[in-house]
N, C-alpha and C positions, 0 to 999 in steps of 0.2 A: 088505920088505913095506910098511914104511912109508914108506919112500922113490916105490915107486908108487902111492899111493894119492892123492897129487894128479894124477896123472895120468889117471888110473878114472875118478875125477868130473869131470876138465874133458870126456875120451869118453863118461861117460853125457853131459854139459851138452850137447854137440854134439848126438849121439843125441836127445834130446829136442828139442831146440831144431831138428832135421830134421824130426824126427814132425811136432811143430810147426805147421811151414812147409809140411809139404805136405800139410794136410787143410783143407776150408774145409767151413763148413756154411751152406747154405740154408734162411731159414724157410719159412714159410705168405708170407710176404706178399712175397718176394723172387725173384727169379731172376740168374742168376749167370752171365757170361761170361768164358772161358778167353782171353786174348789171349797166345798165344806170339809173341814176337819181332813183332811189332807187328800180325800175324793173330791174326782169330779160330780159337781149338783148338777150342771146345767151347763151348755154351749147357745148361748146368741149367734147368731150366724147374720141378724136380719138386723137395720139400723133400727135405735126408738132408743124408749126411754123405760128402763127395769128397774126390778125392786131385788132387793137381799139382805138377809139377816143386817145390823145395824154395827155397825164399830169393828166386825171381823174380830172381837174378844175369843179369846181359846181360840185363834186357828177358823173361827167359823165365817166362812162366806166373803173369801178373799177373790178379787176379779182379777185375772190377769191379760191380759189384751195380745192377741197376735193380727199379723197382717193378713187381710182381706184379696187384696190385689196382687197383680203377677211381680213376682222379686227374682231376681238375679244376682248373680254368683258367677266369679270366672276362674280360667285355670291357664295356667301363664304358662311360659317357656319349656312345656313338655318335650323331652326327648324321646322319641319314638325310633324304630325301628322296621323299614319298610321289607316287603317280600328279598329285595335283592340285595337285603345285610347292610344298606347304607342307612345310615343317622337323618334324622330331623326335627325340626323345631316348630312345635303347635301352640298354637292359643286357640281356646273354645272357651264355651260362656253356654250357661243353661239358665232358663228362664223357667221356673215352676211357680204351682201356687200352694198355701195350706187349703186343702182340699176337706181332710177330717181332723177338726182341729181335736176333740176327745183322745186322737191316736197322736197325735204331734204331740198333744201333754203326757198323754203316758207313756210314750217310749222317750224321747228327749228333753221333757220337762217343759219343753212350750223355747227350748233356747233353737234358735236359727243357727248359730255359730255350731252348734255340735253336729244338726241335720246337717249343715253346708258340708263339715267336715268330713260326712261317712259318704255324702254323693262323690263331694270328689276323688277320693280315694276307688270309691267304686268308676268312676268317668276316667280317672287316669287307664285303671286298666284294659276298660273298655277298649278306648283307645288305641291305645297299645296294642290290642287284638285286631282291632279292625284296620289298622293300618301296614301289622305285622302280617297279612293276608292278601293283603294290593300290593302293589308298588308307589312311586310315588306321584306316576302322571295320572291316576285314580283322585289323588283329592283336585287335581284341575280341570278333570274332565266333568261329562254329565251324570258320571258315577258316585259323585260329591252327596247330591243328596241321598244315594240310598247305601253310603253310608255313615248319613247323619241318625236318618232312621231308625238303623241298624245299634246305634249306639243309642239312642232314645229305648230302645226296646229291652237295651241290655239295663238303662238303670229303672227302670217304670218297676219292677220287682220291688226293690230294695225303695224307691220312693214311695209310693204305696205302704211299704212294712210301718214309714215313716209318716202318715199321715198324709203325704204330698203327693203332687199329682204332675209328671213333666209337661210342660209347654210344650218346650220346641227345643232343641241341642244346636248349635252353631260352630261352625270351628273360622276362627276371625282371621287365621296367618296361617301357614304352610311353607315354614323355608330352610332352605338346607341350612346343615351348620356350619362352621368356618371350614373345618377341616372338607366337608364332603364338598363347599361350594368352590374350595381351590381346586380338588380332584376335578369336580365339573369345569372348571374352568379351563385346565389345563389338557384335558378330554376332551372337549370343545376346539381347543384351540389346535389341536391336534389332527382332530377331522379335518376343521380348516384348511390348516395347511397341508393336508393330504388331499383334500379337494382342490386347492391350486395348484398342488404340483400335477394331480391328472390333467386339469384344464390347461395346465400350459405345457404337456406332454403332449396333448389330443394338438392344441392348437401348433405347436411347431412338427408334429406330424404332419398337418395340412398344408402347413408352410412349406416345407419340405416335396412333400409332392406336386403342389403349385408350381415350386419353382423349378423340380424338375420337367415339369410339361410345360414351363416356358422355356427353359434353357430347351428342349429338342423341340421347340417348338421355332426358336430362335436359328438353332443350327438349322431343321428345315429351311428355313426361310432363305438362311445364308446359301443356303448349296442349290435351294431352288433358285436363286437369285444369280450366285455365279454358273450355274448353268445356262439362265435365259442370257447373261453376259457373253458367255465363252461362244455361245449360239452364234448370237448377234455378229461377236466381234470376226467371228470366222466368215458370218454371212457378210461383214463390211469387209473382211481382208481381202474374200473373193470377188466381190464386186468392184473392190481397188483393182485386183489384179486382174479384171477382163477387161475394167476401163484403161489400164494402162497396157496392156495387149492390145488392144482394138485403139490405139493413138500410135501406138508403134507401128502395126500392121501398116495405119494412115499414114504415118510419115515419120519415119526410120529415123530423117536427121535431124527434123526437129525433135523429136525426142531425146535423141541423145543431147539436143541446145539445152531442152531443158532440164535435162537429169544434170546436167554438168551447173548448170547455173545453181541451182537447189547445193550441189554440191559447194558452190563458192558462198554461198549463203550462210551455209553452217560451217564455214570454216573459218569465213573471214569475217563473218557478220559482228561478232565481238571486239570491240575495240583494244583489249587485249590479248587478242588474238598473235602471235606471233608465230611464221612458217618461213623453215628456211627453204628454197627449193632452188633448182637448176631455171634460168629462166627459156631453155629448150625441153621443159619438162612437161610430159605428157598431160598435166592438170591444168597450163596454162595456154594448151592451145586453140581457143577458142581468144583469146587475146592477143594474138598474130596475127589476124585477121581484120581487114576493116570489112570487109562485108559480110563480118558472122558465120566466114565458113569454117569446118574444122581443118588445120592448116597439117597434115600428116607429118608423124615424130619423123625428123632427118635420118637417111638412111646410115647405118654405122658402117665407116669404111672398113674397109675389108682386109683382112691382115696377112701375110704372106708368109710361109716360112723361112 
């Protein structure tokens, strides 16, 4: 007995180590193909627990595992070319899934990195197409999505050919490149300042006619002004002059008292006032007088031949 008893255990060791070998399990996230002898045997699509040939000896009944769930892929710094001949710089990302894994092993071997590599070559061009046909306020607008769509459509062929199946297409960035975004800039800046100089063309326009409608508006006022003046002052000159008409009429010599006194007024009234005169001079005779009458100039003797 003790003699076989190493022998038991290397037959269970086999035994187990068969069991082993020929069960594989699939998750949630996996699906699973049977390749016998360098054919596909069988696709798992559904999680559990399978059986297949035992130890994969000669090539037979090797699993190889691909992704179940939706996987992504991006494409960076695309140069593109919009309707109007100006350059720009894209990032998109596409999200697919293995839809027919049987067709994923037999056109790419079940490798990702190779599928990855023929969509994006194919998505670059797309691209390129669909943006070489807009301009480039299209990717900002509500025009975005359909031509996300549009470029979904273009790879669904060639995904398909590959077993895959596209999700959804995204484009992450949209921006000009150095060169175009100085052009923008300087185009921009250019408007700008084309648009201040109209507005402060327009506005010293206004200025200008304001201020000519105030200037004649001002001269108005001035000439209506020394008109009601020059009015006036003729209506005060005349009213002086009937007042002092109508004081004369009343009394001849007092008038002439006080015309003469206004006169000593403004001649003498200055204390530097200085008049040489005759003191029988006709300006002072009202100061000959003590009882204020006018005292008549001396008569000039008379000369004889």
């Amino acid at each position: 007995m003790n003699n076989r008893l190493p022998y038991i255990l290397i037959a269970l060791a086999l035994v187990l180590m068969t069991a082993y070998s020929s069960v594989f399990i699939v998750n949630q996230r996996q699906q699973a193909i049977v390749v016998r002898f360098g054919e596909i045997k069988d696709v798992k699509s559904e999680p559990g627990l399978y059986f297949k040939l035992p130890f994969a000896f000669m090539d037979a009944d090797r699993v190889q595992y691909v992704e179940r769930q939706a996987l992504r892929f991006d494409l960076d710094n695309i140069r593109v070319q919009v309707s109007g001949g100006k350059f720009y710089e894209v990032d998109a990302f596409v999200v697919y899934k293995i839809a027919d894994a049987r067709r994923f092993r037999e056109t790419v071997s079940g490798d990702r990195e190779s599928a990855e590599s023929r969509l994006r070559t194919r998505l670059d061009a797309s691209l390129r197409r669909v943006y070489g046909l807009r301009g480039f306020e299209s990717a900002l607008s509500d025009e975005r999505a359909s031509m996300m769509r549009e470029v979904r459509a273009d790879l669904k062929t060639d995904a398909e050919s590959l077993g895959l199946n596209i999700e959804d297409v995204r484009i992450r960035r949209t921006d000009l490149t150095q060169e175009v975004s100085q052009q923008t800039f300087e185009r921009m800046k250019a408007e700008r300042l084309a648009e201040a100089e109209l507005i402060r063309a327009r506005g010293n326009e206004k200025g200008q006619t304001r201020r000519a409608v105030a200037d004649r508006q001002v001269v108005e006022f001035v000439a209506e002004a020394q008109r009601d003046s020059e009015i006036l002052r003729g209506q005060g000159e005349a009213e002086r002059t009937a007042v002092f008409a109508d004081a004369f009429a009343r009394d001849p010599q007092f008038f002439e008292f006080y015309r003469s006194m206004t006169a000593y007024d403004q001649a003498i009234g200055s204390p530097d006032t200085t008049l040489v005169l005759s003191p029988d001079s006709e300006f002072f005779r009202y100061f000959n007088s003590s009882d204020g009458a006018a005292v008549p100039p001396a008569a000039q003797p008379a000369t004889g031949n």
